[in-house]
C-alpha positions as CSV (number, residue, x, y, z in Angstrom):
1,X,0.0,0.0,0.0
2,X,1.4,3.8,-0.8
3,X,2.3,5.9,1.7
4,X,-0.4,8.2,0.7
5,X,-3.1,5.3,1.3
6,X,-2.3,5.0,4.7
7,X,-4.6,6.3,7.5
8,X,-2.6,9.1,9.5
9,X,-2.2,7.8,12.7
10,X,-0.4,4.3,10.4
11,X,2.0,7.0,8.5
12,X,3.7,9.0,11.4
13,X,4.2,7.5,14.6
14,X,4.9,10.5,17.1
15,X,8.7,10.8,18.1
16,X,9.2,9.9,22.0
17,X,5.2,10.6,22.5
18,X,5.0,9.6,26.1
19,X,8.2,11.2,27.3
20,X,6.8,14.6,25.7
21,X,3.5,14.2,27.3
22,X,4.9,13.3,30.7
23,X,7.4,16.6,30.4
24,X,4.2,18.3,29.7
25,X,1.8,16.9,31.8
26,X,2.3,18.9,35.4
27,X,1.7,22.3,33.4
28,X,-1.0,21.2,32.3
29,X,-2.2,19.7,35.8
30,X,-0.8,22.9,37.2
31,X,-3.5,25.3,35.6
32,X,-6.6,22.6,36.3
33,X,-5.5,23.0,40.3
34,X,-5.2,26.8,39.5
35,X,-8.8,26.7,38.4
36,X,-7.8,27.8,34.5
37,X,-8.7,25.8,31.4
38,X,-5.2,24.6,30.4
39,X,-4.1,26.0,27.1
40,X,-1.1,24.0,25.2
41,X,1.0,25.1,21.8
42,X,1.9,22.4,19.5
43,X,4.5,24.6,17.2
44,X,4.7,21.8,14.5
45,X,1.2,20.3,14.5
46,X,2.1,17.9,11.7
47,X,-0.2,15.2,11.3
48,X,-1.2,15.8,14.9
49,X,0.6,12.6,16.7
50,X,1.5,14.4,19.9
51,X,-1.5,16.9,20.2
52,X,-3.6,13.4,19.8
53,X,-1.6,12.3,22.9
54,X,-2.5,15.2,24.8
55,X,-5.5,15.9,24.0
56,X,-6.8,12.2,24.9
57,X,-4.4,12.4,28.1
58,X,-6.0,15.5,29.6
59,X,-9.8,15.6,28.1
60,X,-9.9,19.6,29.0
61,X,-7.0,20.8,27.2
62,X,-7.2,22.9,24.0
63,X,-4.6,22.7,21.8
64,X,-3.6,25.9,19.7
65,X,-1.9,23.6,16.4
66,X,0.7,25.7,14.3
67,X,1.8,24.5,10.6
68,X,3.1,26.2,7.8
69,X,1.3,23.0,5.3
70,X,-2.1,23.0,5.2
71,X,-2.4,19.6,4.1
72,X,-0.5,18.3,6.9
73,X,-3.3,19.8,8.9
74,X,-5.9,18.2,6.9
75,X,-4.4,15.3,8.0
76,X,-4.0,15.9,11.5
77,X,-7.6,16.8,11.6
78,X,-9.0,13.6,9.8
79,X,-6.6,11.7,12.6
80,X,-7.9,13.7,15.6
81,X,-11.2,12.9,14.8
82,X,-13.9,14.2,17.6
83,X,-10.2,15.0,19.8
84,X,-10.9,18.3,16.7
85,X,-13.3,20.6,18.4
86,X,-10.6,21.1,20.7
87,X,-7.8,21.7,18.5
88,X,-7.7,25.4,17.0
89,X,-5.4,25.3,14.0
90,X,-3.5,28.3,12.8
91,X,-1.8,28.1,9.1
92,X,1.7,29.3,9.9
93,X,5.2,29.3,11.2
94,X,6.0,28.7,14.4
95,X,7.8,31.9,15.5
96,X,4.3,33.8,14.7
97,X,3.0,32.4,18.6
98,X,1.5,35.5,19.3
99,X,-0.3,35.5,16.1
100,X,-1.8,32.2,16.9
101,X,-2.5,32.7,20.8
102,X,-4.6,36.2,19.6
103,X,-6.1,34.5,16.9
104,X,-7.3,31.8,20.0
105,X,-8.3,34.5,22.2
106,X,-5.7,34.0,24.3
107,X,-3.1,36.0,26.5
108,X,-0.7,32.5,28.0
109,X,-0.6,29.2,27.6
110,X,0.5,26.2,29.9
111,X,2.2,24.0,27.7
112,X,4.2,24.0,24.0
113,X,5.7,21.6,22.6
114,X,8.3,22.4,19.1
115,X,9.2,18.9,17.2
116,X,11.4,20.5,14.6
117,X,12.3,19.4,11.3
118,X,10.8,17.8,8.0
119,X,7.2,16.0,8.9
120,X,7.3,11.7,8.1
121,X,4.3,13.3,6.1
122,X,6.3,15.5,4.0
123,X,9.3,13.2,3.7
124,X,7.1,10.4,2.3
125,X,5.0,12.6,-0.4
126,X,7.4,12.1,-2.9
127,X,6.0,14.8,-5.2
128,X,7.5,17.4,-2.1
129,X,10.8,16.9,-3.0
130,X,12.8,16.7,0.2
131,X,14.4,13.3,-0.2
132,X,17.5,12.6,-2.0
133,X,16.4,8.1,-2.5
134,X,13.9,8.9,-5.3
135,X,13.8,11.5,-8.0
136,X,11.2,14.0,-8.1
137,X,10.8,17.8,-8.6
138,X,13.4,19.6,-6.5
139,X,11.2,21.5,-4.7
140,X,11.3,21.2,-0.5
141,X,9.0,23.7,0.7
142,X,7.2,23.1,3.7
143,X,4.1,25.4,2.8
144,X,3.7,24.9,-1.1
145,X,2.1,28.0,-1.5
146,X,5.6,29.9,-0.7
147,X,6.8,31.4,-3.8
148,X,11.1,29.9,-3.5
149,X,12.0,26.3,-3.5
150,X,15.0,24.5,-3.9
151,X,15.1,24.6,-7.6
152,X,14.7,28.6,-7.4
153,X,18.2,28.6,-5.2
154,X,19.7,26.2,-7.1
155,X,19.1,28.2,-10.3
156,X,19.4,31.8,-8.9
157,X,22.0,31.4,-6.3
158,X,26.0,32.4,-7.2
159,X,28.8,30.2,-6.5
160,X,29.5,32.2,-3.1
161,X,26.3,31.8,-1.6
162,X,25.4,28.6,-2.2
163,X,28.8,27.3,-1.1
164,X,27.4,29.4,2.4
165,X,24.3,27.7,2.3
166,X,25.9,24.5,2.2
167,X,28.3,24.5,4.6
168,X,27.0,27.0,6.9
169,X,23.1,24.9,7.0
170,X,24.7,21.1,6.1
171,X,27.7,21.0,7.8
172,X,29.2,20.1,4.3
173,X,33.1,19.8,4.4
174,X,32.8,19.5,0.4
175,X,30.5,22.6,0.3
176,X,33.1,24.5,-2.3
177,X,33.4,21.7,-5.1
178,X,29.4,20.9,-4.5
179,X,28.3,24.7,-5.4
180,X,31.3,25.0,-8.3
181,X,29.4,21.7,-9.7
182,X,25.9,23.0,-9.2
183,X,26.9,26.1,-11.3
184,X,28.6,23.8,-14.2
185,X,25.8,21.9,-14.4
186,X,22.7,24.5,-14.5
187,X,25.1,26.7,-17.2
188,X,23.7,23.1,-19.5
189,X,20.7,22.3,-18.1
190,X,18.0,23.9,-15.8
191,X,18.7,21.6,-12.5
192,X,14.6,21.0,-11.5
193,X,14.5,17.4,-10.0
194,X,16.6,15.4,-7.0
195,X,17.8,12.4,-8.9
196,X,19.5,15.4,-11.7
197,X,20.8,17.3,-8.4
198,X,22.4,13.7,-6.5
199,X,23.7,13.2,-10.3
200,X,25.5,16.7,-10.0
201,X,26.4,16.4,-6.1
202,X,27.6,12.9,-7.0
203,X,30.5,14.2,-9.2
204,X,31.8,16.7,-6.2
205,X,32.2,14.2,-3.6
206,X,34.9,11.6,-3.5
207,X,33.6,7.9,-3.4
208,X,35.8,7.0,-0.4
209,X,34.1,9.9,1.4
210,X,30.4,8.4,0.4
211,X,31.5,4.9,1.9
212,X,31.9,6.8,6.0
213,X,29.7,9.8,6.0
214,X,26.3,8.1,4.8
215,X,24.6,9.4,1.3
216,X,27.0,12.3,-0.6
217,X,23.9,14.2,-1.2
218,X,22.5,14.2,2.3
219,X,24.2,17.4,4.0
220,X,23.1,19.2,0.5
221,X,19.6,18.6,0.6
222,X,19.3,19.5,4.5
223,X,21.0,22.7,3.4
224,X,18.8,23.5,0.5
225,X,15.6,22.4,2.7
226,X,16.4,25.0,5.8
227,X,17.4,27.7,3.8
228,X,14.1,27.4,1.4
229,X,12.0,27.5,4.8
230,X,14.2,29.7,6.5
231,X,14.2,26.8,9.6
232,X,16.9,28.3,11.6
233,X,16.0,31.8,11.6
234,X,12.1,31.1,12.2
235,X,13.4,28.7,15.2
236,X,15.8,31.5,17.0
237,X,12.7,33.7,17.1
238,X,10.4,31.4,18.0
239,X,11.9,30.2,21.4
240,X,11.7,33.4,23.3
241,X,8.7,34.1,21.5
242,X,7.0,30.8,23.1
243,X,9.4,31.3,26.5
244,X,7.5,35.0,27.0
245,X,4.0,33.3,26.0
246,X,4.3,30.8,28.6
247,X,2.0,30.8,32.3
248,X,4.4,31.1,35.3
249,X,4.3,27.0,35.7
250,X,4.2,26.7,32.2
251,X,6.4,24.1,30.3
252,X,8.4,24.0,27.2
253,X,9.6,21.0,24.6
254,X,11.8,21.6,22.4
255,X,13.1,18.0,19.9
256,X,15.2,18.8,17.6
257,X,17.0,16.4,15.1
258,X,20.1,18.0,14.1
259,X,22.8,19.8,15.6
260,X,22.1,23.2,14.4
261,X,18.6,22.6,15.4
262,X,20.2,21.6,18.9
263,X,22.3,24.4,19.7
264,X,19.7,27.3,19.0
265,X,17.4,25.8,21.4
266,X,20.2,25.1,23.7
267,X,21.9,28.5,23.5
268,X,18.2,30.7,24.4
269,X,17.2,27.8,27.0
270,X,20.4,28.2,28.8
271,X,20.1,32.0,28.8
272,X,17.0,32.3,30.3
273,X,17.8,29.5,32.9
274,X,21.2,32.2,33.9
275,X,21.6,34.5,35.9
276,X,21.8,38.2,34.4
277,X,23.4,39.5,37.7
278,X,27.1,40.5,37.6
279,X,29.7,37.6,38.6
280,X,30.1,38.1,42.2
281,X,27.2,40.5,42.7
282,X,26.3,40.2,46.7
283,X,22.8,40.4,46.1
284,X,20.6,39.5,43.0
285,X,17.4,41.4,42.4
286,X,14.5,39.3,40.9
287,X,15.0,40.9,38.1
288,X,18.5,39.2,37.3
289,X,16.8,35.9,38.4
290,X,16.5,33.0,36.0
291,X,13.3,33.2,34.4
292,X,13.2,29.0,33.5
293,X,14.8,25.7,35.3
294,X,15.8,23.4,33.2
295,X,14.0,20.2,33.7
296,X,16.9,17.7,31.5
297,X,20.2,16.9,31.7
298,X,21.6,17.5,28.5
299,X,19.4,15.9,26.2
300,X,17.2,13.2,26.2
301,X,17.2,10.4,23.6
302,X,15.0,8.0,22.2
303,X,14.9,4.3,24.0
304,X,16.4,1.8,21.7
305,X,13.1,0.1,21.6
306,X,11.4,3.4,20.3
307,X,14.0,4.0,17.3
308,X,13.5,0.3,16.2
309,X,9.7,0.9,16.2
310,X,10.7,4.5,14.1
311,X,13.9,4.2,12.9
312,X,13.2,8.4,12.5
313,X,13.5,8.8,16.2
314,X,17.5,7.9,15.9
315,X,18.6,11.4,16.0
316,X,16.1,13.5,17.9
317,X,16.9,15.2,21.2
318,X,14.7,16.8,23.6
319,X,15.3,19.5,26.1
320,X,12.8,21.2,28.6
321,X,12.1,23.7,30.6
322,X,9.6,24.9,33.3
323,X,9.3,28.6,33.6
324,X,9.3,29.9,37.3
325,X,8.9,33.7,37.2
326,X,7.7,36.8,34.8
327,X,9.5,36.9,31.7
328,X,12.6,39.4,31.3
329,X,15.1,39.6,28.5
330,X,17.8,37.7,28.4
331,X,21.6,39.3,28.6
């Protein structure tokens, strides 16, 4: 059976579901003892695995579901079922919280949760273009109504800048023969499909360096697909964006897949979990204060069990935090 036959909940299983809920779950039981209906963000609703979770664990909690692809909340809707009237979708990116919690009529919310990266959805629609295993149009956008895709920076980009991309957004140590090849080959032919773009990429990488570091084209396409959808910059303004939104109580997911991913999240967690007073200060004023504590060590990782039920989970990492007082900049 296709991917695309497959009923939702059978064609993404949720990434470390129960840990997330269970990181969530006392902010949410924190606002029912406070006599508030408990409010939770779901950044990247997807196809609505982890807001199903929630939404069956705690039957009054309403979930305020952010995507940028509208048919990935078609699908999370059709999964959710009657778990729906609860759900209040907003078609957009993630750093637009405000936007979303206004257009909810609401001020704070007890609970977020940000699974970042390309959707199991999007990956397996083969007609989106994110995957380097099978040819198809070379386009990567995670809201197909955007205007620039992959093929646009391919074509339009100089040498310079996609050699930044590519280095800078894959961690590409061949990121300088990879963009000189790209600009060959589009000076012969358009490049407008993923098999022609591995083809090119193919003929920058050395073969001994394919046989250790996985697939040659790999780092490329993660490039291409975070600059198209601007993933990076959207995720560095949407973590103090969610940290400010947040209830005193309130609690804050954040999984990422990838190490750029990783140390955004880690660099604005850590900073409002620091003190802003000066080293040695005798006394620190609440307003110094940490604003979050930080609820994991590190990171937490999928069980073994989990990543052989979803071999997807192999990479993600989770961090969280519970805020404890009234927001305040970050130094």
């Amino acid at each position: 059976m296709d991917a695309d036959q497959l009923r939702p909940e059978d064609r993404h299983v949720p990434v470390m579901r129960d840990r997330v809920v269970d990181l969530l779950a006392p902010a949410v039981q924190a606002a029912l003892d406070a006599g508030r209906a408990p409010v939770a963000v779901d950044g990247t609703l997807g196809m609505g695995g982890h807001t199903e979770a929630m939404l069956t664990r705690f039957p009054e909690l309403t979930v305020i579901g952010i995507d940028r692809d509208a048919h990935a909340q078609a699908l999370a809707a059709e999964r959710l079922g009657q778990l729906a009237e609860r759900l209040v979708p907003f078609h957009g990116t993630y750093d637009l919280v405000p936007e979303a919690m206004a257009a909810a009529g609401v001020e704070k919310v007890d609970a977020a949760l940000y699974d970042l990266g390309v959707s199991s959805y999007q990956l397996d629609d083969r007609e989106r273009g994110f995957a380097y295993s099978y040819d198809a149009p070379l386009d990567m956008r995670m809201d197909d109504t955007a205007e620039r895709s992959a093929a646009t920076l391919v074509a339009e980009l100089d040498e310079h800048e996609l050699r930044r991309i590519i280095r800078r957004d894959g961690e590409e140590r061949f990121a300088g023969p990879i963009a000189r090849a790209i600009v060959r080959a589009r000076a012969e032919a358009p490049i407008e499909t993923t098999g022609r773009l591995v083809e090119v990429i193919r003929t920058a990488v050395p073969v001994a360096a394919g046989a250790t570091g996985g697939h040659p084209a790999k780092r490329t396409f993660q490039a291409l697909r975070i600059a198209v959808n601007e993933e990076l910059d959207i995720l560095d303004a949407a973590v103090p964006a969610i940290l400010d939104a947040l209830h005193v109580g309130g609690r804050l997911v954040v999984m990422s897949y990838h190490s750029l991913e990783d140390r955004i999240a880690k660099r604005h967690l850590s900073a409002w979990a620091a003190s802003t007073a000066p080293p040695g200060f005798p006394v620190v004023l609440e307003e110094h204060e940490p604003v979050v504590r930080t609820l994991t060590r590190g990171t937490e990782k999928p069980t073994e069990e989990e990543i052989l039920e979803n071999r997807r989970a192999s990479s993600a990492k989770v961090r969280a935090v519970e805020k404890i007082r009234t927001s305040r900049t970050p130094a």
